[in-house]
VOTOR-682362 format. One record per atom (N, C-alpha, C): residue number from 1; chain; atom name; z, x, y. Coordinates in steps of 0.02 Angstrom, whole numbers, plus 50000, padded with zeros to 5 digits. Atoms other than C-alpha are relative to their C-alpha. Example, Ala and Ser with C-alpha at 12.3 -4.5 7.8 and 13.67 -1.06 7.14 Angstrom:
2
1|A|N|50000|50045|49941 .
1|A|CA|50390|50615|49775 .
1|A|C|50000|50045|50060 .
2|A|N|49997|49958|49941 .
2|A|CA|50357|50684|49947 .
2|A|C|50037|49961|50055 .
***
This chain:
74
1|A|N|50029|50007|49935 .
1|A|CA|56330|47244|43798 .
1|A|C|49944|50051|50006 .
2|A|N|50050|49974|49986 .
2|A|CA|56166|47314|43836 .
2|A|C|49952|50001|50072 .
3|A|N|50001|50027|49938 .
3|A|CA|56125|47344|44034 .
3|A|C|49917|50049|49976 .
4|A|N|50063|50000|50003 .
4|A|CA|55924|47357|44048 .
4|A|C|49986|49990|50052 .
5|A|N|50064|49999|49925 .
5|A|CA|55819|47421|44199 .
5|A|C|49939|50043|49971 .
6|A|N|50065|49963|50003 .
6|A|CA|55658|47455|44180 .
6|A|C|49980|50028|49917 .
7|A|N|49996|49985|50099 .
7|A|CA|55654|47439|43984 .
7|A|C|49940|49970|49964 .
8|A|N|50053|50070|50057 .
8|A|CA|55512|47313|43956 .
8|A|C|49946|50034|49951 .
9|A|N|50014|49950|50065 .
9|A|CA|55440|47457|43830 .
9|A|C|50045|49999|49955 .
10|A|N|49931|49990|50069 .
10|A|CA|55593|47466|43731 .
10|A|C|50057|49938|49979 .
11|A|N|49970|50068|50006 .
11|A|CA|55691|47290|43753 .
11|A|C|50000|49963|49951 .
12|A|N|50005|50047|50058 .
12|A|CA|55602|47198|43637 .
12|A|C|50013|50026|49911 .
13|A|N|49986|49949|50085 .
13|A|CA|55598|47322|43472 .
13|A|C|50082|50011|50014 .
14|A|N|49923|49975|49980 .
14|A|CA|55784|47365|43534 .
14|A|C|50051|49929|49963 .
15|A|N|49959|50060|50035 .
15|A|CA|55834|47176|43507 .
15|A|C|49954|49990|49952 .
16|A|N|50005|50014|50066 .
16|A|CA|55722|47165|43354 .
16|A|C|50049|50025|49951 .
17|A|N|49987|49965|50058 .
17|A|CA|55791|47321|43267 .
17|A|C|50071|49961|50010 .
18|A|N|49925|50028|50021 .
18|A|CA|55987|47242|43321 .
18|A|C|50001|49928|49957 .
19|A|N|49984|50058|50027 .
19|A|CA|55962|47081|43262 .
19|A|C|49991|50014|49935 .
20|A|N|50013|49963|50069 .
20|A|CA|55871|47145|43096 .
20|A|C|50076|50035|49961 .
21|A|N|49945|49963|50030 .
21|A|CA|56022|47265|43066 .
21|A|C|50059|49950|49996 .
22|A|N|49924|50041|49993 .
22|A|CA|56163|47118|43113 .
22|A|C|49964|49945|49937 .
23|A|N|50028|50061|50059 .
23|A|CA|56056|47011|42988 .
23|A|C|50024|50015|49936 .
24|A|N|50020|49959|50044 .
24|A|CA|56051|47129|42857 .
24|A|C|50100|50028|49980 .
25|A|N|49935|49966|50014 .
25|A|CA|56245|47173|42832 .
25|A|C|50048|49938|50029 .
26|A|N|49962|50058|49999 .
26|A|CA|56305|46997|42889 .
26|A|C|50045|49985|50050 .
27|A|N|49955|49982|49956 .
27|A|CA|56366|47011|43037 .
27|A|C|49976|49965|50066 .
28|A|N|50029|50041|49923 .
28|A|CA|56247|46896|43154 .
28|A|C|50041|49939|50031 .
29|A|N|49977|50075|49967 .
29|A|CA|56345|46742|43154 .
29|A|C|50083|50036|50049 .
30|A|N|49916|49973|49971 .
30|A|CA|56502|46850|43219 .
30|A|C|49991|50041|50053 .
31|A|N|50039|49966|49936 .
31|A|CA|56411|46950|43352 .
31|A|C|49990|49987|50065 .
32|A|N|50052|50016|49920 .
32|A|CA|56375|46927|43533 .
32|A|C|49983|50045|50033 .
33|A|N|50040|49948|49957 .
33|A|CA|56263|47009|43615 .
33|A|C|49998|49967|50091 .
34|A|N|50017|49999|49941 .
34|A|CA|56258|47030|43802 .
34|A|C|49947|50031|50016 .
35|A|N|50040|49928|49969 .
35|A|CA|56122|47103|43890 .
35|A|C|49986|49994|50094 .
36|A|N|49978|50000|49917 .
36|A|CA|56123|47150|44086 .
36|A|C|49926|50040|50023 .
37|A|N|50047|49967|49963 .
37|A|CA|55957|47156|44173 .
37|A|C|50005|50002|50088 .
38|A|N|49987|50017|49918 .
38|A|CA|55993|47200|44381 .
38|A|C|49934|50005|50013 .
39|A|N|50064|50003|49957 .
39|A|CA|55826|47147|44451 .
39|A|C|49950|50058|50006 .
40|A|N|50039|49952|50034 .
40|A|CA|55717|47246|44366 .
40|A|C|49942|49979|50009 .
41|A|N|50104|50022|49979 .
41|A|CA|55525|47254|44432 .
41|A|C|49976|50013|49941 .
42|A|N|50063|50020|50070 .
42|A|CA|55457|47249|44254 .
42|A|C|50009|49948|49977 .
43|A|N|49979|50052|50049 .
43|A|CA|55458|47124|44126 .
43|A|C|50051|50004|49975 .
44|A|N|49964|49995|50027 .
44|A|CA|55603|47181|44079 .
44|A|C|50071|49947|49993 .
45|A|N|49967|50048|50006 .
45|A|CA|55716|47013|44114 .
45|A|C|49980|49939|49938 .
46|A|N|50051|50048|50045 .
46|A|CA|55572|46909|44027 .
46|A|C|49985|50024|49950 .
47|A|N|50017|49980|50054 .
47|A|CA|55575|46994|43883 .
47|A|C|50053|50009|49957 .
48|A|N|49904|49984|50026 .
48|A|CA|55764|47024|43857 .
48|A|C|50008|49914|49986 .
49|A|N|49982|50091|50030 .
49|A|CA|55761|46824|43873 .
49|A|C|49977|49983|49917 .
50|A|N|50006|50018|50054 .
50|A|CA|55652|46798|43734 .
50|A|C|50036|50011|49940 .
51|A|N|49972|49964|50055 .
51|A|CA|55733|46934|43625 .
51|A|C|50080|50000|49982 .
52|A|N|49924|50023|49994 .
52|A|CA|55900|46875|43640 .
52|A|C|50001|49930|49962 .
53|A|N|49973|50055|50007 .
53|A|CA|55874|46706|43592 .
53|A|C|49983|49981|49936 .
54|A|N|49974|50012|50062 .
54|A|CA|55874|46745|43401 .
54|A|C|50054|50004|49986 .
55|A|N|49941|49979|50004 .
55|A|CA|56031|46779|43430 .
55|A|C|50054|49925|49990 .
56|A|N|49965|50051|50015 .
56|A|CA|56168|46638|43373 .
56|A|C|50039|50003|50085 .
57|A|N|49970|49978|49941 .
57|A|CA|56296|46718|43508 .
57|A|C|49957|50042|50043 .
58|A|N|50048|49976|49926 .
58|A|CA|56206|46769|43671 .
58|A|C|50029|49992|50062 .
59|A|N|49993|50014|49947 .
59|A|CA|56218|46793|43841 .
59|A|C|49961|50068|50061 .
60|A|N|50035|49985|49969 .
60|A|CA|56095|46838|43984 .
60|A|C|50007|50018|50082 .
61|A|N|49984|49988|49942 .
61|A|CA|56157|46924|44126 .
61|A|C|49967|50033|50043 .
62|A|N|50038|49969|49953 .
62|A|CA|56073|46944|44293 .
62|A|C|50054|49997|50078 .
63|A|N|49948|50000|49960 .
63|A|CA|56181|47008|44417 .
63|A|C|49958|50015|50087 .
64|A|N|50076|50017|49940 .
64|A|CA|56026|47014|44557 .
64|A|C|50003|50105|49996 .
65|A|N|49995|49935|49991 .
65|A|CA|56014|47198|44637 .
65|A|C|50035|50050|49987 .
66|A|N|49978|49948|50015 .
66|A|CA|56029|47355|44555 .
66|A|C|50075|50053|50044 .
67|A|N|49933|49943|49970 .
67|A|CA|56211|47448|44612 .
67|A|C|50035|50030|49979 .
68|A|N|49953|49950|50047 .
68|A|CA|56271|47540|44455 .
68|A|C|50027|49971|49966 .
69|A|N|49957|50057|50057 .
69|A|CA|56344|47495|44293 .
69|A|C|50040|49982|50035 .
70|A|N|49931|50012|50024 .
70|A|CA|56519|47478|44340 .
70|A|C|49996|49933|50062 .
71|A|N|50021|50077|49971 .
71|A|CA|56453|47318|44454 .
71|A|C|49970|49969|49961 .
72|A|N|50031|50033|50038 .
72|A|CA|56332|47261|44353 .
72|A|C|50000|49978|49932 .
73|A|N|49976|50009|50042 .
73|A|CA|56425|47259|44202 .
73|A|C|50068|49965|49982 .
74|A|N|49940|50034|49995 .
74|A|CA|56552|47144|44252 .
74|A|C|49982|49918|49977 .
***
Protein backbone atom coordinates (compact mmCIF):
# COMPACT_ATOMS: atom_id res chain seq x y z
CA UNK A 1 0.00 0.00 0.00
CA UNK A 2 1.30 3.27 -0.93
CA UNK A 3 -0.84 6.51 0.36
CA UNK A 4 0.27 9.59 -2.00
CA UNK A 5 -0.41 13.39 -1.43
CA UNK A 6 1.20 15.66 -3.22
CA UNK A 7 3.77 13.19 -4.89
CA UNK A 8 3.33 13.93 -8.61
CA UNK A 9 7.37 14.42 -8.54
CA UNK A 10 8.01 11.13 -7.14
CA UNK A 11 4.85 8.75 -8.05
CA UNK A 12 5.78 7.92 -11.28
CA UNK A 13 9.72 6.83 -10.85
CA UNK A 14 8.37 5.28 -7.40
CA UNK A 15 6.01 2.90 -9.47
CA UNK A 16 8.64 2.52 -12.19
CA UNK A 17 11.51 1.59 -9.82
CA UNK A 18 8.61 -1.06 -7.92
CA UNK A 19 7.46 -2.59 -10.82
CA UNK A 20 11.15 -2.89 -12.35
CA UNK A 21 12.29 -4.52 -8.99
CA UNK A 22 8.91 -6.99 -8.78
CA UNK A 23 9.86 -7.79 -12.50
CA UNK A 24 13.28 -8.48 -11.92
CA UNK A 25 13.10 -11.20 -8.99
CA UNK A 26 9.67 -12.60 -10.14
CA UNK A 27 7.43 -11.54 -8.10
CA UNK A 28 4.97 -9.24 -10.36
CA UNK A 29 2.38 -11.71 -11.11
CA UNK A 30 2.00 -12.35 -7.18
CA UNK A 31 1.95 -8.73 -6.07
CA UNK A 32 -0.68 -6.16 -5.54
CA UNK A 33 -0.12 -2.98 -5.33
CA UNK A 34 -2.45 -0.46 -3.78
CA UNK A 35 -1.97 3.05 -3.93
CA UNK A 36 -4.09 5.79 -1.88
CA UNK A 37 -4.30 9.23 -3.36
CA UNK A 38 -6.85 11.61 -0.80
CA UNK A 39 -7.57 14.43 -3.17
CA UNK A 40 -4.47 15.63 -3.88
CA UNK A 41 -4.20 19.19 -5.83
CA UNK A 42 -1.38 17.92 -8.05
CA UNK A 43 -1.23 15.44 -10.63
CA UNK A 44 -0.64 13.23 -8.31
CA UNK A 45 -3.98 10.88 -8.83
CA UNK A 46 -3.30 11.09 -12.71
CA UNK A 47 -0.19 9.89 -12.58
CA UNK A 48 -0.50 7.13 -9.89
CA UNK A 49 -3.32 5.93 -12.50
CA UNK A 50 -1.10 5.57 -15.26
CA UNK A 51 1.75 4.05 -13.16
CA UNK A 52 -0.18 1.48 -11.66
CA UNK A 53 -1.58 0.04 -14.60
CA UNK A 54 1.63 -2.04 -15.47
CA UNK A 55 0.78 -3.64 -12.74
CA UNK A 56 -1.04 -7.28 -13.25
CA UNK A 57 -2.62 -6.85 -9.55
CA UNK A 58 -3.73 -3.20 -8.87
CA UNK A 59 -5.88 -1.11 -7.17
CA UNK A 60 -6.59 2.70 -7.16
CA UNK A 61 -7.81 4.19 -4.17
CA UNK A 62 -9.41 7.58 -3.80
CA UNK A 63 -10.93 8.03 -0.65
CA UNK A 64 -11.93 11.97 -1.58
CA UNK A 65 -10.58 14.45 1.29
CA UNK A 66 -7.47 14.35 2.99
CA UNK A 67 -8.07 13.15 7.03
CA UNK A 68 -5.02 11.03 7.90
CA UNK A 69 -3.75 7.68 7.09
CA UNK A 70 -5.61 5.68 9.48
CA UNK A 71 -8.92 6.88 7.30
CA UNK A 72 -7.57 6.93 4.23
CA UNK A 73 -6.02 3.74 4.34
CA UNK A 74 -8.93 1.75 4.82
Amino acid sequence: MIPAFREALYIGRTLDALHDYLQARGLLATTEIVVVTADSPDDTPAIAERGIARFPHRAHVYPGPKVGKGRDSR
